[in-house]
N, C-alpha and C positions, 0 to 999 in steps of 0.2 A: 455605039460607044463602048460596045464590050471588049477589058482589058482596059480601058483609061484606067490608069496608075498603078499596073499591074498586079499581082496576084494579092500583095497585102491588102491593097482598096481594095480588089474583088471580096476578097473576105470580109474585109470592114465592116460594107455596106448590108451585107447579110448579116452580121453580128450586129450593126445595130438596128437591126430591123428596118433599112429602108428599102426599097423595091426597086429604086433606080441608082444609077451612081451623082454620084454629086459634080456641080459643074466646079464648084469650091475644093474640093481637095478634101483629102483625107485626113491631114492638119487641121483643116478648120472645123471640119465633122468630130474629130475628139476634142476641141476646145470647146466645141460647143455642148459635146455629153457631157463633158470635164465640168462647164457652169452649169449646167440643170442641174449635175450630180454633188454641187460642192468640193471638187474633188478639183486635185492638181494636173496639169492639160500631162507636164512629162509624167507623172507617175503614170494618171494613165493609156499614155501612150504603151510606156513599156510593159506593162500589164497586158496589153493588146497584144504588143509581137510578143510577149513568152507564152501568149494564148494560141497566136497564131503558129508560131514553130511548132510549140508542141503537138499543136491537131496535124501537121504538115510532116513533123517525124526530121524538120529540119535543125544545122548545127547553126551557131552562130556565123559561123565563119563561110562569107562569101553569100549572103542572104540583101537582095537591096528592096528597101522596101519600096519605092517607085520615086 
């Protein structure tokens, strides 16, 4: 299943420490840090891609997240 949901999930699932990718989705993987953490699902969605760009050196423009 490597590459399900392309490069942003592949990042993800390393960022959140998990070892496999999720059969759920990448959405529901931050909704779900989003309630353990108290935290808003889009803030931290986009807190992830400005994490993710910037480790990647990538621009906004023309970036899909899966």
């Amino acid at each position: 299943m490597s590459g399900a949901g392309g490069p942003f999930a592949e990042w993800l699932w390393g960022h959140l420490g998990m070892a496999f990718p999720s059969e759920l989705g990448w959405a529901v993987e931050i909704e779900r840090a989003a309630g353990t953490a108290g935290r808003d699902a889009m803030e931290l969605f986009f807190e992830f891609l400005d994490e993710f760009r910037a480790e990647r050196g990538k621009s906004a423009e023309g970036l899909t997240v899966g």
